[in-house]
PDB file as gemmi writes it, atoms N, CA and C in Angstrom:
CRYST1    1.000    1.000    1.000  90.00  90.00  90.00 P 1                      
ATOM      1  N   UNK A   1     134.654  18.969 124.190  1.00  0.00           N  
ATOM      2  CA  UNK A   1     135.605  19.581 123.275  1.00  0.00           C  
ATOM      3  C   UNK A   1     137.006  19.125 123.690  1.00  0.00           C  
ATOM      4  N   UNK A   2     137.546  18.723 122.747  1.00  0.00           N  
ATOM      5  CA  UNK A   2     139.165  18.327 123.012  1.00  0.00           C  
ATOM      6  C   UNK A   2     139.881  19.192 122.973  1.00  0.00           C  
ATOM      7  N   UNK A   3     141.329  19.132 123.573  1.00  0.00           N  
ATOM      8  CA  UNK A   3     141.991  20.301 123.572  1.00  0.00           C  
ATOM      9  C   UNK A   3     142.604  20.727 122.372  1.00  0.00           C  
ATOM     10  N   UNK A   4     142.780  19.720 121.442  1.00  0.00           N  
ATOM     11  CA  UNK A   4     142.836  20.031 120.368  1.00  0.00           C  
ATOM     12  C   UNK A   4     142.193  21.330 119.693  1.00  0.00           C  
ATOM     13  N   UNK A   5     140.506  20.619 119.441  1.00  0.00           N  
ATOM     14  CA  UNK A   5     139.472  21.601 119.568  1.00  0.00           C  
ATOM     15  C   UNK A   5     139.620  23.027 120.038  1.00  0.00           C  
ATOM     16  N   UNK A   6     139.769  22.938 120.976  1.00  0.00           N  
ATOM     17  CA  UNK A   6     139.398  24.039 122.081  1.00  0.00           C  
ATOM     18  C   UNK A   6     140.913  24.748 121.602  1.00  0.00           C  
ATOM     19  N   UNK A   7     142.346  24.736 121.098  1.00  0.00           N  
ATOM     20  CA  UNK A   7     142.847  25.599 121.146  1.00  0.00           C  
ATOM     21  C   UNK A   7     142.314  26.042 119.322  1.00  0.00           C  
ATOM     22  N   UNK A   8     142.146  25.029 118.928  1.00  0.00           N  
ATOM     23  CA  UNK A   8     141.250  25.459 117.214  1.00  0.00           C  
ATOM     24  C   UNK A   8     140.180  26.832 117.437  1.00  0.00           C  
ATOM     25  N   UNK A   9     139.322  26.770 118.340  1.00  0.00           N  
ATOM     26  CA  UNK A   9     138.723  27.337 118.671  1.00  0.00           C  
ATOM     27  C   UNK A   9     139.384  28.760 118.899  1.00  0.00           C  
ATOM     28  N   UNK A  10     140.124  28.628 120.132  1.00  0.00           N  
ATOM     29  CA  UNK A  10     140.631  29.722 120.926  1.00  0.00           C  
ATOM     30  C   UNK A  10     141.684  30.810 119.383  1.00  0.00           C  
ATOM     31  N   UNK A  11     142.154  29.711 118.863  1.00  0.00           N  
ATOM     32  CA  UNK A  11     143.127  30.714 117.395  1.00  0.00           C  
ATOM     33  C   UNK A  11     142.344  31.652 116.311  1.00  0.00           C  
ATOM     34  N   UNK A  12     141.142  30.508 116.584  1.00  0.00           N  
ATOM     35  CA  UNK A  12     139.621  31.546 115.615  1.00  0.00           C  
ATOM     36  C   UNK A  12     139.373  32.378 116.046  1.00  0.00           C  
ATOM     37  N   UNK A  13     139.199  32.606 117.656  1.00  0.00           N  
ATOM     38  CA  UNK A  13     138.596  33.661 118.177  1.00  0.00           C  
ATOM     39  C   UNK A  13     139.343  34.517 118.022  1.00  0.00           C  
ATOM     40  N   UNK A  14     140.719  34.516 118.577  1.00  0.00           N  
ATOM     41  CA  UNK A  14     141.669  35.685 118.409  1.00  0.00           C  
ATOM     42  C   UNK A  14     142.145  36.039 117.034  1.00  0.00           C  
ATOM     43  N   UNK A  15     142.270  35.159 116.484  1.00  0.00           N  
ATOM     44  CA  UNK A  15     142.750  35.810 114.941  1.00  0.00           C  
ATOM     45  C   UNK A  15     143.820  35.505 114.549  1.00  0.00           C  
ATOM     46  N   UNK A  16     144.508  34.291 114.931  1.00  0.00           N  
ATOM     47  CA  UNK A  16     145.818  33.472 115.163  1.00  0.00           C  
ATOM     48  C   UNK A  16     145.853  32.026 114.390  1.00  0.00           C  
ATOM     49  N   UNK A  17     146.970  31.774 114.323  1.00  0.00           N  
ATOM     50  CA  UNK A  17     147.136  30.385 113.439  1.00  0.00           C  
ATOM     51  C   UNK A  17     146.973  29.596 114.858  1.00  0.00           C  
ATOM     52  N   UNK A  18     146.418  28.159 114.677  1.00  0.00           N  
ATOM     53  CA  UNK A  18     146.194  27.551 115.901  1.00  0.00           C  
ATOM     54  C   UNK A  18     147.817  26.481 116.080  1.00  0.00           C  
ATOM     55  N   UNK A  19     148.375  26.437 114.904  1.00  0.00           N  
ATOM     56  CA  UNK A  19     149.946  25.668 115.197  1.00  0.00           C  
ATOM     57  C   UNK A  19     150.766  26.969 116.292  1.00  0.00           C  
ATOM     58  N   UNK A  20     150.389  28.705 116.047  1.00  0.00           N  
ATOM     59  CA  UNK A  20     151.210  28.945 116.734  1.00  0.00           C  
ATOM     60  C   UNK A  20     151.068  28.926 118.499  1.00  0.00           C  
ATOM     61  N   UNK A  21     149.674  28.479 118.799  1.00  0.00           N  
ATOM     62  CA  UNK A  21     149.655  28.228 120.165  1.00  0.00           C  
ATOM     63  C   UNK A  21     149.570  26.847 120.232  1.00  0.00           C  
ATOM     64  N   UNK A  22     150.136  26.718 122.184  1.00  0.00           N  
ATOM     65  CA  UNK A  22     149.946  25.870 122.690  1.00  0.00           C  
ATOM     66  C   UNK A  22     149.233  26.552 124.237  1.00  0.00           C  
ATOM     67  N   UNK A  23     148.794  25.397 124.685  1.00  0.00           N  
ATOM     68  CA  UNK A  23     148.059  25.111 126.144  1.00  0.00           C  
ATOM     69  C   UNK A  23     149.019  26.403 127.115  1.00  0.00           C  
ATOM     70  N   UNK A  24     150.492  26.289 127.169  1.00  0.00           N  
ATOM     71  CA  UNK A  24     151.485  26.794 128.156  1.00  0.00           C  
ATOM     72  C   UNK A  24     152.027  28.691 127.426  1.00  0.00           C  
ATOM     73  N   UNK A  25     151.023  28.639 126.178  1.00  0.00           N  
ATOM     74  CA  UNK A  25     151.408  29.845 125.557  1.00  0.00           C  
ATOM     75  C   UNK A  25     151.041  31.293 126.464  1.00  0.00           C  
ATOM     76  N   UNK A  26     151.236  32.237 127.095  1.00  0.00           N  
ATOM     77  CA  UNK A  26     151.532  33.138 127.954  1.00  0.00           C  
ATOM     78  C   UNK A  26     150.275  33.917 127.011  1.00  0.00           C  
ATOM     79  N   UNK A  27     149.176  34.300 127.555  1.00  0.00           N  
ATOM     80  CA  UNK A  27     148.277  35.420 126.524  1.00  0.00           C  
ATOM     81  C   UNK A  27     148.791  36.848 126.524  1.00  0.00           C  
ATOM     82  N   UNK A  28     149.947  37.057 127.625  1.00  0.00           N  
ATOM     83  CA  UNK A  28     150.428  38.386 127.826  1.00  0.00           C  
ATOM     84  C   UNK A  28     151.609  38.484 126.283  1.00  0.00           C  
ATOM     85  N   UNK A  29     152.039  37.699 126.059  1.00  0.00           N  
ATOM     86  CA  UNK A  29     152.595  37.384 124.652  1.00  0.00           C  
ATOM     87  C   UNK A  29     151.490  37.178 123.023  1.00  0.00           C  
ATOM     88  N   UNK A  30     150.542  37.199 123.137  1.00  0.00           N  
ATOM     89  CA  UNK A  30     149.814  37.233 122.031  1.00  0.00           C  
ATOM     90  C   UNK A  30     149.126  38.788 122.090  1.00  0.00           C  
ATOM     91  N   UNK A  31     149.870  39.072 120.432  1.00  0.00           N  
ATOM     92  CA  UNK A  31     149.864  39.941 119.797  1.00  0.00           C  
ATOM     93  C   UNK A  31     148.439  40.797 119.905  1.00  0.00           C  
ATOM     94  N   UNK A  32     147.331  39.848 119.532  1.00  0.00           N  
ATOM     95  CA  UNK A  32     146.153  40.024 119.124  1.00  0.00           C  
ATOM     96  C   UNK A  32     145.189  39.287 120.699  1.00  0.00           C  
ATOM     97  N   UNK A  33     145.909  39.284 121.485  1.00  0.00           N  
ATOM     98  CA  UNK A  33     145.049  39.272 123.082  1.00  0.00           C  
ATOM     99  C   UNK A  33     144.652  40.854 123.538  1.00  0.00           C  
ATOM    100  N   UNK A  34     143.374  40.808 123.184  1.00  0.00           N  
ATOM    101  CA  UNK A  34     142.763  42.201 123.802  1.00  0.00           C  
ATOM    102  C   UNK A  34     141.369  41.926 124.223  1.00  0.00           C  
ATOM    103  N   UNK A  35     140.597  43.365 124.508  1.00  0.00           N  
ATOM    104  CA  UNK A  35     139.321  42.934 124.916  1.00  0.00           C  
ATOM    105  C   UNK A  35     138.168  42.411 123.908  1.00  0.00           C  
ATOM    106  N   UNK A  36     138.362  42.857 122.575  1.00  0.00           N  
ATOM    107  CA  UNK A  36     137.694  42.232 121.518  1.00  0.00           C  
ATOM    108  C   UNK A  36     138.226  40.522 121.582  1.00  0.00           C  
ATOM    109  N   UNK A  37     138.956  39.886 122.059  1.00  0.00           N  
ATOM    110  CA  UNK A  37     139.761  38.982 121.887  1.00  0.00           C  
ATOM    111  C   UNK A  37     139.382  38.169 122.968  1.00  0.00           C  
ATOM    112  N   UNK A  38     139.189  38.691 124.097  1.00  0.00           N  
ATOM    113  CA  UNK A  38     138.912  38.301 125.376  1.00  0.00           C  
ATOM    114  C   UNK A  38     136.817  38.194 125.535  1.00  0.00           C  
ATOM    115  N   UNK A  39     136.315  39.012 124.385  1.00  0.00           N  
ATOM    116  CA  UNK A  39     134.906  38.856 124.719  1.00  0.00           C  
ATOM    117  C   UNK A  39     134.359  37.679 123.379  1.00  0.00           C  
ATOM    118  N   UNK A  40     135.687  37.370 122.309  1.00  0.00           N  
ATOM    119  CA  UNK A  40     135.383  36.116 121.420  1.00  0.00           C  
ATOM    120  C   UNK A  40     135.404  34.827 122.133  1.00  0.00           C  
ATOM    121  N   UNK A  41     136.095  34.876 122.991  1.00  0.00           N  
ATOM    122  CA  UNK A  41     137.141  33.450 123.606  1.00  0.00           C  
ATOM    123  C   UNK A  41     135.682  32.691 124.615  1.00  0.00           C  
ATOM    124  N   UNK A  42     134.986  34.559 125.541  1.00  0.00           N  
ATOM    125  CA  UNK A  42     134.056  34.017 126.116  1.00  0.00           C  
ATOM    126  C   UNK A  42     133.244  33.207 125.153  1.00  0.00           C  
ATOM    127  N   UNK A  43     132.476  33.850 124.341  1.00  0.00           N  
ATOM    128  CA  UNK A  43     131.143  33.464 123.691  1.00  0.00           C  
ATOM    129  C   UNK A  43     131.316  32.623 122.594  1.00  0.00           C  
ATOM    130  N   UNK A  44     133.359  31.908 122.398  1.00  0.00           N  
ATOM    131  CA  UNK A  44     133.671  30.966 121.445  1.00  0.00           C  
ATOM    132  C   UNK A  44     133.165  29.606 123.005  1.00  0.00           C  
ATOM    133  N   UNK A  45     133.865  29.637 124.150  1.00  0.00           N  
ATOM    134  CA  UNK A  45     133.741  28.638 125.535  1.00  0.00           C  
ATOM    135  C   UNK A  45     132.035  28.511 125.456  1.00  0.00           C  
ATOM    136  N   UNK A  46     131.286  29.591 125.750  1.00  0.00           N  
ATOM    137  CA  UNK A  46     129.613  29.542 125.666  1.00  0.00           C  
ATOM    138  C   UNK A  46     129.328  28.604 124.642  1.00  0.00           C  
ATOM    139  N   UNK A  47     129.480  28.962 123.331  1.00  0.00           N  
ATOM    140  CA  UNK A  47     128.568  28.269 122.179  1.00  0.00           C  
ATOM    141  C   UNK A  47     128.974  26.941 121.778  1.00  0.00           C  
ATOM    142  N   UNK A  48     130.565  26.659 122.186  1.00  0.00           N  
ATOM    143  CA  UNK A  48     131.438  25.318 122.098  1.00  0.00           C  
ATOM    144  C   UNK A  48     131.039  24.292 123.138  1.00  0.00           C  
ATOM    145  N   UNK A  49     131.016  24.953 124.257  1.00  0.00           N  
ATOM    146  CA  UNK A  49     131.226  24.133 125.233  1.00  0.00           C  
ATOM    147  C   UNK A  49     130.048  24.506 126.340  1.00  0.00           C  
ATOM    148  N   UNK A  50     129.429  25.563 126.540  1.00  0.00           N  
ATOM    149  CA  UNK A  50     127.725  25.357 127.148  1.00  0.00           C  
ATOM    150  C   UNK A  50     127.994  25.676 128.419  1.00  0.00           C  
ATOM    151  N   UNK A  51     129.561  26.025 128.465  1.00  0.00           N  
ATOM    152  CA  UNK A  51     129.819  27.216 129.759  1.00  0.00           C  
ATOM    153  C   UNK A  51     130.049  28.410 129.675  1.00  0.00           C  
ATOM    154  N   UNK A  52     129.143  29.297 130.426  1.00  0.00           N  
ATOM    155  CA  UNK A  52     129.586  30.895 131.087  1.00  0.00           C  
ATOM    156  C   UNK A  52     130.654  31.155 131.821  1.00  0.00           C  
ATOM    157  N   UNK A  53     132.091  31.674 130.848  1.00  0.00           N  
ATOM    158  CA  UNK A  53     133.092  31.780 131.980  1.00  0.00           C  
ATOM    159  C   UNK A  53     132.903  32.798 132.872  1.00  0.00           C  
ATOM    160  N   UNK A  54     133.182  32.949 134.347  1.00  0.00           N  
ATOM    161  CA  UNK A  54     133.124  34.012 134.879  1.00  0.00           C  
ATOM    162  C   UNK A  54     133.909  34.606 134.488  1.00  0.00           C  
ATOM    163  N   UNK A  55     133.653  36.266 134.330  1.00  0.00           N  
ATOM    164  CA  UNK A  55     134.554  37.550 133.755  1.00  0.00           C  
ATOM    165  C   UNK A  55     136.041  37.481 134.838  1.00  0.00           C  
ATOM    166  N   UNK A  56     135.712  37.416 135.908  1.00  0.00           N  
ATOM    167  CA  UNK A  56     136.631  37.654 137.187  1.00  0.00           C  
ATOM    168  C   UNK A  56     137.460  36.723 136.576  1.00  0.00           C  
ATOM    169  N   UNK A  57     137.594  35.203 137.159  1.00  0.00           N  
ATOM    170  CA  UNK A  57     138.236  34.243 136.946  1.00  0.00           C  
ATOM    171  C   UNK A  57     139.103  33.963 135.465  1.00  0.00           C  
ATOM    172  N   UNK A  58     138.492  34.576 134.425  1.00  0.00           N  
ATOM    173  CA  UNK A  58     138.821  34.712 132.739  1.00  0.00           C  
ATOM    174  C   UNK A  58     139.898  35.745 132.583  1.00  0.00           C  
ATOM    175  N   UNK A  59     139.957  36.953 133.573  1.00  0.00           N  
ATOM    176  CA  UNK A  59     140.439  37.888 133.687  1.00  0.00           C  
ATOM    177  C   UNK A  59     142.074  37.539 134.518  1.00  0.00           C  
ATOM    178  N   UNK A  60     142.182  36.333 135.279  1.00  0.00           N  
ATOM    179  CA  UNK A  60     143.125  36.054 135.951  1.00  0.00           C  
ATOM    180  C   UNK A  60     143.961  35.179 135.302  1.00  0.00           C  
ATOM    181  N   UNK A  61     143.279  34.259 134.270  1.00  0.00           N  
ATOM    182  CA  UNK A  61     143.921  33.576 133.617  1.00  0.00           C  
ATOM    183  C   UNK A  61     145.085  33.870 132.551  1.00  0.00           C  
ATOM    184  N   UNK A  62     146.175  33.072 132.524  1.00  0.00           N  
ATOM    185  CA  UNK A  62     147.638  33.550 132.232  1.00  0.00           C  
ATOM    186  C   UNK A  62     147.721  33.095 130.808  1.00  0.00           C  
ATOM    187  N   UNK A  63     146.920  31.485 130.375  1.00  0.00           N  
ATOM    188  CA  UNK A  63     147.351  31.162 129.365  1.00  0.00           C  
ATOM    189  C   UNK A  63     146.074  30.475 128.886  1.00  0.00           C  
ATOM    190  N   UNK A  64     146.047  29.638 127.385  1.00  0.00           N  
ATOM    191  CA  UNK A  64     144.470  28.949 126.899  1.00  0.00           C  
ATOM    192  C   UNK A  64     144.237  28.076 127.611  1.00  0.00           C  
ATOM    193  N   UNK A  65     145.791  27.016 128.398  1.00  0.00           N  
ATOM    194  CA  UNK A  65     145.417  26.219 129.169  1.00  0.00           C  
ATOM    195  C   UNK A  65     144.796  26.042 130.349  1.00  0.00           C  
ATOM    196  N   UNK A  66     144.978  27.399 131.086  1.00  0.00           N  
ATOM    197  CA  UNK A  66     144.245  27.862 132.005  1.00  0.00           C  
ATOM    198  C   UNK A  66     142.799  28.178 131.823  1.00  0.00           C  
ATOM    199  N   UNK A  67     142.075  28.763 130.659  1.00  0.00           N  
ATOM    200  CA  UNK A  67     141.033  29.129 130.391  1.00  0.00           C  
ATOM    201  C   UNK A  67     140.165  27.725 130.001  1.00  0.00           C  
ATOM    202  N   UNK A  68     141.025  26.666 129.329  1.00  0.00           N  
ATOM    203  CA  UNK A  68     140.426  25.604 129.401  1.00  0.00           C  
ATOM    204  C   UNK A  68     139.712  24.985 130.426  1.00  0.00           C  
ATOM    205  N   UNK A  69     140.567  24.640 131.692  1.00  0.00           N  
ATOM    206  CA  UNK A  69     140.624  24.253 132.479  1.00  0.00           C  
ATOM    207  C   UNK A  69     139.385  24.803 133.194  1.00  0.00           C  
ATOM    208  N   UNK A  70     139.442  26.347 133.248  1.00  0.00           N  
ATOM    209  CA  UNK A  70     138.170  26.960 133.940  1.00  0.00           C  
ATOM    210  C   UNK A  70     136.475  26.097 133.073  1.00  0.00           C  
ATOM    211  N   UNK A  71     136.578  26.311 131.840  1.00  0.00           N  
ATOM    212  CA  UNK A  71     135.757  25.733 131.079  1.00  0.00           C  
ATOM    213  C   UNK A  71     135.234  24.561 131.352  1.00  0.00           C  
ATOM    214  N   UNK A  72     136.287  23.526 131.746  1.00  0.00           N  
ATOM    215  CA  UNK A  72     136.055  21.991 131.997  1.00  0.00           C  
ATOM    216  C   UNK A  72     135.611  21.645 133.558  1.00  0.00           C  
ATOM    217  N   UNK A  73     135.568  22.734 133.558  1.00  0.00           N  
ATOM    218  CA  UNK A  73     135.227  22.314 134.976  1.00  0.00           C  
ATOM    219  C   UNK A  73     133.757  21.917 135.637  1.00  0.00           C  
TER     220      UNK A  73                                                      
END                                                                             
């Protein structure tokens, strides 16, 4: 998944236009970042990309670029 992709993805899950994020966008600043929001993002990373994020590590993360990153790994 490109990052392209993957923030396409990440704007579906939350409920967001994907022009208004980027990679460096702060999730403590999105409106519509909650736990419904936070359990799409997992099981959007699962079915996209064929990784289980850990809850812990998902939970620390600041921004999509960060959550990517966990993903690609």
């Amino acid at each position: 998944m490109t990052e392209k992709q993957f923030l396409a993805g990440f704007a579906d899950a939350i409920g967001s236009a994907p022009e208004s994020l980027t990679f460096d966008t702060p999730l403590s600043s999105l409106e519509n970042w909650d736990s419904v929001a936070y359990l799409s993002v997992m099981t959007m990373v699962d079915e996209h990309m064929g990784v289980v994020l850990d809850p812990e590590k998902l939970t620390e993360a600041k921004t999509p670029g960060e959550i990517y990153r966990l993903a690609s790994v």
